[in-house]
VEXLORO-166987 format. One record per residue (C-alpha): residue number from 1; residue in three letters; y, z, x. Coordinates in nm, 2 decimals, padded with zeros to 4 digits. Layout:
BEGIN
[NUM 'ALA' [Y Z X]];
...
//
This chain:
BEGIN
[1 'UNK' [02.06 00.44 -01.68]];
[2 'UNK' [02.25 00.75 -01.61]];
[3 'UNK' [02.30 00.86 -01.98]];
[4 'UNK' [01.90 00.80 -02.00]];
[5 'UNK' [01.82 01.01 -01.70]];
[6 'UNK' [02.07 01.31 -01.82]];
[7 'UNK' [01.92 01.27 -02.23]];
[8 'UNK' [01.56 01.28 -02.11]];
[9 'UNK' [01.38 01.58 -02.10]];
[10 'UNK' [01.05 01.47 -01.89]];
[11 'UNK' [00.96 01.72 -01.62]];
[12 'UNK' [00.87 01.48 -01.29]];
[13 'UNK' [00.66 01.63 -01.01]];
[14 'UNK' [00.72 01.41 -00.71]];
[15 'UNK' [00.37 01.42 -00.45]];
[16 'UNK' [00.44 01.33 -00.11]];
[17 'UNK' [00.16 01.33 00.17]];
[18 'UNK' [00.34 01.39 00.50]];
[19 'UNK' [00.21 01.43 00.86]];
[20 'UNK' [00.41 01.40 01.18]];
[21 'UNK' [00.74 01.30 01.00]];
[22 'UNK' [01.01 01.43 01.21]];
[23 'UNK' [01.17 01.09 01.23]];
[24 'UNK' [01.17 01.02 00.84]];
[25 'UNK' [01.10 01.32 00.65]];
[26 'UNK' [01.49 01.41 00.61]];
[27 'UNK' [01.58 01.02 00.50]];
[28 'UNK' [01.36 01.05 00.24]];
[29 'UNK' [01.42 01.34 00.09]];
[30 'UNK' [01.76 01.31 00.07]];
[31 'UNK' [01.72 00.94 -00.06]];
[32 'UNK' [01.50 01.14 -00.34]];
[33 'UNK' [01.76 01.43 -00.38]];
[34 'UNK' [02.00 01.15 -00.40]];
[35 'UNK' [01.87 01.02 -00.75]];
[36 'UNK' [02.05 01.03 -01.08]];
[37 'UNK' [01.76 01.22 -01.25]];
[38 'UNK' [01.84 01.55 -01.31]];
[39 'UNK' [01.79 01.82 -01.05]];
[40 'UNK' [01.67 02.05 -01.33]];
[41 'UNK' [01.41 01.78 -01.43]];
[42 'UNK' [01.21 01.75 -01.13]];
[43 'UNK' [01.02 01.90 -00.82]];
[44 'UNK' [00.93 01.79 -00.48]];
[45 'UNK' [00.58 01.88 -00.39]];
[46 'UNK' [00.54 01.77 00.04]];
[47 'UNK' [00.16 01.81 00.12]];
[48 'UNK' [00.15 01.82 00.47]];
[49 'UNK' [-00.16 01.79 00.72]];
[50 'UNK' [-00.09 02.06 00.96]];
[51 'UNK' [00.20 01.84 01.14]];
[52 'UNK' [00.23 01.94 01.51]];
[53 'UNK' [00.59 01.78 01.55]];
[54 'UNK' [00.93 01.87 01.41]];
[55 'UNK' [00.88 01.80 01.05]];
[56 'UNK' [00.82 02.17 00.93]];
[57 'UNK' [01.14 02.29 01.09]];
[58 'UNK' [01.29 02.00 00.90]];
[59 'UNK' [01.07 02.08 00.58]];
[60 'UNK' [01.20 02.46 00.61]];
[61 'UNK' [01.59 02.39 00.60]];
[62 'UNK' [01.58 02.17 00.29]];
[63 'UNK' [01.31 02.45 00.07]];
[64 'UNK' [01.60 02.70 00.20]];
[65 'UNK' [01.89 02.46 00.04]];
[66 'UNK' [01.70 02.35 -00.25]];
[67 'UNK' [01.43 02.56 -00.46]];
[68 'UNK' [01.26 02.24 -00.62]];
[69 'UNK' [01.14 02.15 -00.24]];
[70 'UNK' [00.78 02.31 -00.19]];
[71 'UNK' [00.55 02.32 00.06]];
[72 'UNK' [00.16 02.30 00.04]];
[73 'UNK' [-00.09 02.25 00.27]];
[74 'UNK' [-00.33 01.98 00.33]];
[75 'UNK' [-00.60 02.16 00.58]];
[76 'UNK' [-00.79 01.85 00.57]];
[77 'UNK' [-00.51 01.65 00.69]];
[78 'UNK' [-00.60 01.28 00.53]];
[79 'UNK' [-00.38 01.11 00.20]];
[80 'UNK' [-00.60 01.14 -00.07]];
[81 'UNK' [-00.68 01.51 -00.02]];
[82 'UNK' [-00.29 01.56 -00.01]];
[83 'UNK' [-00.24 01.38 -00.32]];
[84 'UNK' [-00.48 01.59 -00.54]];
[85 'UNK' [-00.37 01.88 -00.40]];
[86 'UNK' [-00.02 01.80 -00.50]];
[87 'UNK' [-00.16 01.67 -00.85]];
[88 'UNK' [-00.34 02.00 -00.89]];
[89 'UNK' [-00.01 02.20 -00.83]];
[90 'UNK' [00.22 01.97 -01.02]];
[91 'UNK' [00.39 02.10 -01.32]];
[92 'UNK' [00.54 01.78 -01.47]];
[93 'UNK' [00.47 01.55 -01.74]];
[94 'UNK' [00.47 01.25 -01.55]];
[95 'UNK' [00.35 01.24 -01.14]];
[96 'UNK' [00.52 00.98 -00.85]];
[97 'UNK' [00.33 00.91 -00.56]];
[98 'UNK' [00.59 00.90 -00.27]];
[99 'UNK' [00.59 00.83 00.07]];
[100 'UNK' [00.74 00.99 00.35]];
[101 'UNK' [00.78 00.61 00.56]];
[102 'UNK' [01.05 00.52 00.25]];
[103 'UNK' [01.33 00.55 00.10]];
[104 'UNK' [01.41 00.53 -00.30]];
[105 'UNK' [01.72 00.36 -00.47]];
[106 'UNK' [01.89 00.62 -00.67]];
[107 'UNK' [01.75 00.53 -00.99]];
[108 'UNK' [01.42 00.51 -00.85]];
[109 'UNK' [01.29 00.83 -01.03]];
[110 'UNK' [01.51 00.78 -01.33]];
[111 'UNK' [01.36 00.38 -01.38]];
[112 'UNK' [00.99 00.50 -01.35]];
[113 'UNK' [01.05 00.73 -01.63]];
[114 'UNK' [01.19 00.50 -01.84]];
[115 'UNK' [00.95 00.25 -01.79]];
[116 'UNK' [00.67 00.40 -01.88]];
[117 'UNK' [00.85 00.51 -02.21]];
[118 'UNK' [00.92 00.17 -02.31]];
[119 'UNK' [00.62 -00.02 -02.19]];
[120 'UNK' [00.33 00.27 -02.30]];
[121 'UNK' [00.24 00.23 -01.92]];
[122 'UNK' [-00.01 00.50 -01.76]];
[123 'UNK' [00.14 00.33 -01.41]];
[124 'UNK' [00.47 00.21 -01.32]];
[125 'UNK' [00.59 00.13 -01.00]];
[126 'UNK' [00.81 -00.16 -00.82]];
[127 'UNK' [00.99 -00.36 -00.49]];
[128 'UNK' [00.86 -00.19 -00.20]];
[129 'UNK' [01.14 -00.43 00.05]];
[130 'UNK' [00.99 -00.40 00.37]];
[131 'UNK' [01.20 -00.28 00.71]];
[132 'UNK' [01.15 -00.25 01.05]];
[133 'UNK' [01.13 00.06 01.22]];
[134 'UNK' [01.35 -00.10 01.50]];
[135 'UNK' [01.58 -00.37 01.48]];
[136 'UNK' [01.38 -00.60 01.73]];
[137 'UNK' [01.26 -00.92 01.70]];
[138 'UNK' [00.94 -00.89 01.70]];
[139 'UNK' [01.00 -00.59 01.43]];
[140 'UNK' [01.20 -00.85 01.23]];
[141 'UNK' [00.92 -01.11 01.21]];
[142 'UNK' [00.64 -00.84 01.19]];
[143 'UNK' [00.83 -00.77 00.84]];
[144 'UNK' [00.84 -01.16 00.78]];
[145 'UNK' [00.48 -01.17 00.80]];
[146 'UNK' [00.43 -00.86 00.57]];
[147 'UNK' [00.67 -01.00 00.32]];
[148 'UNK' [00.54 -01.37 00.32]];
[149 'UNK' [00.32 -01.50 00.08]];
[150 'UNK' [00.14 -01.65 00.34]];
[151 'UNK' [00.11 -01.36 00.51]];
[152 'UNK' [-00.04 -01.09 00.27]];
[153 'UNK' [-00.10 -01.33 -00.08]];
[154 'UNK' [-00.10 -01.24 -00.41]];
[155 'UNK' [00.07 -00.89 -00.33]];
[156 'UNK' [00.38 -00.98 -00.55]];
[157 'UNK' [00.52 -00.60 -00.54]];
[158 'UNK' [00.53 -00.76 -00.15]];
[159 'UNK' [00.65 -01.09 -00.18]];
[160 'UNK' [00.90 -01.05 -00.49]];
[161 'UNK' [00.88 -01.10 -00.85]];
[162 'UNK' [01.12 -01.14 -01.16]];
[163 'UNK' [00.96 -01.00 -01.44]];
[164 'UNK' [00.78 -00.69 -01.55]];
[165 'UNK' [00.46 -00.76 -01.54]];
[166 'UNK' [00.08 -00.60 -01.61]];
[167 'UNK' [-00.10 -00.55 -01.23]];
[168 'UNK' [-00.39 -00.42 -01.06]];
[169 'UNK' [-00.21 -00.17 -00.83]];
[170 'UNK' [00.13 -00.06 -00.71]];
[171 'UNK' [00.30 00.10 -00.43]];
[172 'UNK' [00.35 00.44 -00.51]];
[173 'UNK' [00.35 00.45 -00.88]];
[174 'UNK' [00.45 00.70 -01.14]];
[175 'UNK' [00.17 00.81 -01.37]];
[176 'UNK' [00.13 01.05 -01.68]];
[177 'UNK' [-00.06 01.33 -01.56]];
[178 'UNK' [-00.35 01.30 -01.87]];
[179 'UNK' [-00.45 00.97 -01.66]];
[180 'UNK' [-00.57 01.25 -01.40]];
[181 'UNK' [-00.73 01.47 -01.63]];
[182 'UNK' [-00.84 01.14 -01.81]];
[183 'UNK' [-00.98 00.95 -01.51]];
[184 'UNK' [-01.00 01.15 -01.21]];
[185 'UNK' [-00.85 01.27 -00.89]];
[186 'UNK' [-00.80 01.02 -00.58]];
[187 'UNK' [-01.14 00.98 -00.38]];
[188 'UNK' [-01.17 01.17 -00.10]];
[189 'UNK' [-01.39 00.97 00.08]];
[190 'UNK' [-01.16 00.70 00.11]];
[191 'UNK' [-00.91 00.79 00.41]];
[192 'UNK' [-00.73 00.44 00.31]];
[193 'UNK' [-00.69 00.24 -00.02]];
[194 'UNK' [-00.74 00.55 -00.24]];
[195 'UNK' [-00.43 00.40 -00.44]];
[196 'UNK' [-00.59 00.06 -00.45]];
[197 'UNK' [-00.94 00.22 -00.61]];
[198 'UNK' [-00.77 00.47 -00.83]];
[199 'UNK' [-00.52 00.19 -00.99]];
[200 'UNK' [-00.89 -00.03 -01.04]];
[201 'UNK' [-01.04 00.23 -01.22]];
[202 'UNK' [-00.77 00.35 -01.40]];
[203 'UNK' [-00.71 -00.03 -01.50]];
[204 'UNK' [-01.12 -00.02 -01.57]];
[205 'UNK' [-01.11 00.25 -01.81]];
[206 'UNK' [-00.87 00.04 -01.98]];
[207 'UNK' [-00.51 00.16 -01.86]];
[208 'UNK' [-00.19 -00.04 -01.78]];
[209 'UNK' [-00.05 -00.06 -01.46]];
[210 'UNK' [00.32 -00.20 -01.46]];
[211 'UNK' [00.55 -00.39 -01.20]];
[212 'UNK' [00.90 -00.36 -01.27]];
[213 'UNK' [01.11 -00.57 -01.02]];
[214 'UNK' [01.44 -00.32 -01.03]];
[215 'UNK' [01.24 -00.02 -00.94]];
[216 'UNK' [01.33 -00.04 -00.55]];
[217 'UNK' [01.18 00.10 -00.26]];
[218 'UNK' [01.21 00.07 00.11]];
[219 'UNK' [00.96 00.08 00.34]];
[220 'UNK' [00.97 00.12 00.73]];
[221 'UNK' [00.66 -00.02 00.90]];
[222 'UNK' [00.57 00.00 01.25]];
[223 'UNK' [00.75 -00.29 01.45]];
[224 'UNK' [00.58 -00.31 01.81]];
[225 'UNK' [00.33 -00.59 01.81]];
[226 'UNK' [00.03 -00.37 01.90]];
[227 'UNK' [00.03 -00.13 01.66]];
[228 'UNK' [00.04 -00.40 01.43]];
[229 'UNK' [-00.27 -00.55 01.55]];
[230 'UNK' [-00.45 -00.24 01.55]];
[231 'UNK' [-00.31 -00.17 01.11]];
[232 'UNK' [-00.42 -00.48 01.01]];
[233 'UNK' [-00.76 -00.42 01.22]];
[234 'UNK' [-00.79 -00.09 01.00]];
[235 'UNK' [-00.70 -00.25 00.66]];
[236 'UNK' [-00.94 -00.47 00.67]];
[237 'UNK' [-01.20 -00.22 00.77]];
[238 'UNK' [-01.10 -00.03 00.47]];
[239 'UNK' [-01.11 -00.34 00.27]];
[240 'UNK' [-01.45 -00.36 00.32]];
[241 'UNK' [-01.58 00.07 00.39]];
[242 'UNK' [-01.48 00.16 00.08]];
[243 'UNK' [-01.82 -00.02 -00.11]];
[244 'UNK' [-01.98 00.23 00.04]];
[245 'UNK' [-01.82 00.53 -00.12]];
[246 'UNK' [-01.79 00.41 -00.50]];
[247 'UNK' [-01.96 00.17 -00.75]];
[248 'UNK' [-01.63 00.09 -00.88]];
[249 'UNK' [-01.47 -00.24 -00.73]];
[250 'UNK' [-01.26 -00.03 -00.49]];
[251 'UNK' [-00.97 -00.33 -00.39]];
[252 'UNK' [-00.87 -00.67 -00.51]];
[253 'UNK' [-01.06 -00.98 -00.48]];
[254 'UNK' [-00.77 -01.12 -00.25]];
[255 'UNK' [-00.84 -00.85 -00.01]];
[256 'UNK' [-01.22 -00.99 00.09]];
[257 'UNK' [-01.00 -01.34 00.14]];
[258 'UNK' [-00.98 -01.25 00.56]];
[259 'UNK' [-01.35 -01.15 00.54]];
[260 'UNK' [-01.44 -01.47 00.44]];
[261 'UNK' [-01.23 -01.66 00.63]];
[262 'UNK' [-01.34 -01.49 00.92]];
[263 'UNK' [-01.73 -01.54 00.83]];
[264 'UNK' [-01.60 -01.96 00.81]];
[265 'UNK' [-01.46 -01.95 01.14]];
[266 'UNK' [-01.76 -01.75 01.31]];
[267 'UNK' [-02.04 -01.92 01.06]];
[268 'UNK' [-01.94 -02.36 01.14]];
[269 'UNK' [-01.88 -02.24 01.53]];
[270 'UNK' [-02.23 -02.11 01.60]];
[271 'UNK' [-02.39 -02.39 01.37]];
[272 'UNK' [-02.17 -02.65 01.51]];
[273 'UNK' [-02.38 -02.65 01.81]];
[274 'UNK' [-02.63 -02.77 01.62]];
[275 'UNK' [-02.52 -02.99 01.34]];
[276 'UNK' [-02.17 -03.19 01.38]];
[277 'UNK' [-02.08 -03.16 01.02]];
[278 'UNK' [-02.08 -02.78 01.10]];
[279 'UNK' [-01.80 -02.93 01.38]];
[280 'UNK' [-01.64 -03.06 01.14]];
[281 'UNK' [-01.62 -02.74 00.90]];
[282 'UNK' [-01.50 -02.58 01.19]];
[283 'UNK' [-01.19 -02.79 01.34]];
[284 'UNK' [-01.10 -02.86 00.94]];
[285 'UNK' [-01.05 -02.50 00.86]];
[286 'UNK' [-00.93 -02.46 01.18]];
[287 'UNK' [-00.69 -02.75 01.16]];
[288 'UNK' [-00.58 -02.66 00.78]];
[289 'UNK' [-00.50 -02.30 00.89]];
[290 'UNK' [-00.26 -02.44 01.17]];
[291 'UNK' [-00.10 -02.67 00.97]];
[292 'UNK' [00.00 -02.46 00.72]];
[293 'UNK' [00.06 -02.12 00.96]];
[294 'UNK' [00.32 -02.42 01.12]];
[295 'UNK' [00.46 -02.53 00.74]];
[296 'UNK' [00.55 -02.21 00.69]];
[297 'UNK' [00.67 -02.07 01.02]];
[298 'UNK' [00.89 -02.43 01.00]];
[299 'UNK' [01.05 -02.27 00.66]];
[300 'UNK' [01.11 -01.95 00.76]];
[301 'UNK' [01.28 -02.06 01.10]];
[302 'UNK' [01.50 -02.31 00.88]];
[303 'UNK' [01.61 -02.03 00.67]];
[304 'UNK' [01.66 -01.75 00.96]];
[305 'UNK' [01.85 -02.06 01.16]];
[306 'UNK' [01.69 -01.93 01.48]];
[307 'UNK' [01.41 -02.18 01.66]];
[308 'UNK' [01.25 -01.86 01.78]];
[309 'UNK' [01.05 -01.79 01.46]];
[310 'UNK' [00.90 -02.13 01.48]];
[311 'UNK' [00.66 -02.01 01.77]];
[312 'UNK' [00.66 -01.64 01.69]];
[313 'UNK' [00.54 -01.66 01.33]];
[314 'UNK' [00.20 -01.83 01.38]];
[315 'UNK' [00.13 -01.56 01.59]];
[316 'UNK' [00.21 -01.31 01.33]];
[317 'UNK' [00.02 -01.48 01.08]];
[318 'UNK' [-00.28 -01.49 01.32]];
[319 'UNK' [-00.27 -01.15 01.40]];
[320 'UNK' [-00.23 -01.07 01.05]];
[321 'UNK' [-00.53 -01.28 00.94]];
[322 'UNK' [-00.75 -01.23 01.17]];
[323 'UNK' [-00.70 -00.87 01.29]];
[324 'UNK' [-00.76 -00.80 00.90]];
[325 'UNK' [-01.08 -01.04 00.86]];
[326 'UNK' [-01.28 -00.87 01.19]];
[327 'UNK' [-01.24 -00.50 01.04]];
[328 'UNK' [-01.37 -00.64 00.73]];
[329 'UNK' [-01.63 -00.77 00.94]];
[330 'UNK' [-01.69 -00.42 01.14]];
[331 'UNK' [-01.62 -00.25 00.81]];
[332 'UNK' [-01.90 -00.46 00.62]];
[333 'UNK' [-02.13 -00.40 00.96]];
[334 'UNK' [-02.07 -00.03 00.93]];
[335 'UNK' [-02.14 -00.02 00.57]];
[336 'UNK' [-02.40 -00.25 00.56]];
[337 'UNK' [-02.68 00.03 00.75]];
[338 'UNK' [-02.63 00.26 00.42]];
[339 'UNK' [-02.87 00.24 00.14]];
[340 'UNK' [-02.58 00.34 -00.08]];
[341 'UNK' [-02.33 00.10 -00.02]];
[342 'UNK' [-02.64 -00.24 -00.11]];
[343 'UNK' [-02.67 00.01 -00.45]];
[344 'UNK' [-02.31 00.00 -00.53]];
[345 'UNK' [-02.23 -00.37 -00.48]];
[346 'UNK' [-02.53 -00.43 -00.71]];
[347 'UNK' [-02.34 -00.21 -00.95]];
[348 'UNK' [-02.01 -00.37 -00.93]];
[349 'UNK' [-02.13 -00.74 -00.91]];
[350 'UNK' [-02.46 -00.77 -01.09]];
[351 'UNK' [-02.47 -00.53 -01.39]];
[352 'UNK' [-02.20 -00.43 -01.64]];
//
């Protein structure tokens, strides 16, 4: 890997949004600067959104140190205005997506590259290995939950994987630039899931998006159990808000999974006041989610040997579940009162 890195001659702009980063900023950088890809060979382009903290002091000492750190600024202060603007003032070849919440394994840049030489890929990325921000245990099992199969689905650059393989979307990701030029800049409109609807469309207008299982990242999520509450309260919202923004499908057809789950629980308990097979839908999709939330807390307190996950990690999944499925619910409430957003899921689901 390291003779490829030094041989190849691809210039890499690296785009990272960053806000309020005083706490990670430094890690991350110096996990980037840490890399075997030549020094010569790429830039680090940190958008930030006016931060009010410590991270420009930070930011500052390392553009002093090392002349491929530059700073731009994000007025706006929200992720996909940061990303074009970093796009717009990239001078590479090929363009990573970074984030300031992670580190990168040391052939993180070096791997992308590589990839999407041998595959013809327009989008490469990999692992994102999920940490806690504290070493609690609540943090712990918060990371369980996010990590789980169970918990978030079909999200394999989540769960693990063994294989490269062809996806709708990645963590991150490392793109040619001419899929910008070819496509499109991020959507503005979409404070969340901008990656989610830009890896669609690209995938739409008929580009590949690749996971590769040694490209590894590590991410650092929140781990008090409020805060998760309110994320997964927001993701579903913006699993749902973004219809009214774009006539492309803007997420995954797992991600509506909550809503609907959601819509069972609320639709068979009102009716089951006045039918009893509505009664019945209700305590069997009530009674199948419990049973397997229980399976699977079971395994994982088997595998951890500690009892404590047994009681913990239905509560997780819960909170997981349906925290995401009633912000799809406001989200599709919100939406629902714009004439735009009933002329877009026509688009998307009824013509071609």
């Amino acid at each position: 890997m390291k003779n490829f890195a030094r041989s190849n001659s691809s210039l890499v702009s690296i785009v990272i949004p960053c806000r309020n980063e005083e706490k990670f900023i430094g890690k991350c950088i110096d996990s980037i600067i840490a890399n075997d890809y030549p020094k010569d060979r790429f830039e680090i382009l940190i958008v930030d959104g006016m931060s009010d903290d410590g991270t420009i002091d930070i930011l500052r000492k390392y553009i002093q140190q090392y002349s491929f750190i530059k700073l731009l600024d994000n007025l706006k202060e929200i992720t996909p205005v940061a990303l074009n603007i970093g796009i717009k003032n990239a001078k590479g070849e090929f363009i990573i997506r970074m984030d300031a919440h992670a580190t990168y394994e040391k052939h993180y840049i070096s791997k992308c590259v590589k990839y999407l030489h041998k595959y013809n890929a327009d989008n490469v990325g990999g692992t994102m290995v999920t940490m806690p921000r504290e070493d609690t245990f609540i943090g712990r099992a918060i990371v369980l939950a996010l990590s789980h199969r169970f918990g978030v689905g079909g999200s394999v650059f989540r769960t693990g994987f063994k294989k490269p393989k062809l996806v709708d979307t990645v963590f991150g990701g490392c793109y040619k630039k001419e899929v910008f030029e070819k496509i499109g800049l991020f959507n503005e409109k979409l404070v969340h899931t901008q990656d989610m609807e830009f890896n669609l469309r690209l995938k739409k207008a008929g580009g590949r998006i690749l996971l590769v299982p040694d490209i590894v990242s590590y991410y650092y999520t929140r781990s008090d159990f409020l805060t998760f509450c309110k994320n997964n309260f927001k993701n579903g919202f913006w699993a749902i808000y973004p219809f009214k923004f774009t006539n492309t499908m803007p997420v995954s057809l797992r991600h509506l999974i909550p809503l609907a789950f959601v819509f069972g629980l609320i639709g068979s308990g009102v009716f089951a006041f006045f039918s009893p097979i509505f009664l019945w839908l209700f305590l069997f999709i009530v009674a199948f989610y419990v049973l397997t939330s229980f399976y699977f807390s079971m395994k994982i307190a088997i595998q951890k040997k500690d009892v404590r996950y047994l009681f913990i990690m239905p509560v997780m999944f819960k909170s997981l579940h349906i925290g995401y499925g009633l912000g799809s619910v406001y989200g599709l409430l919100k939406a629902s009162t714009s004439r735009q957003f009933w002329k877009n899921l026509r688009t998307i689901f009824f013509e071609k």
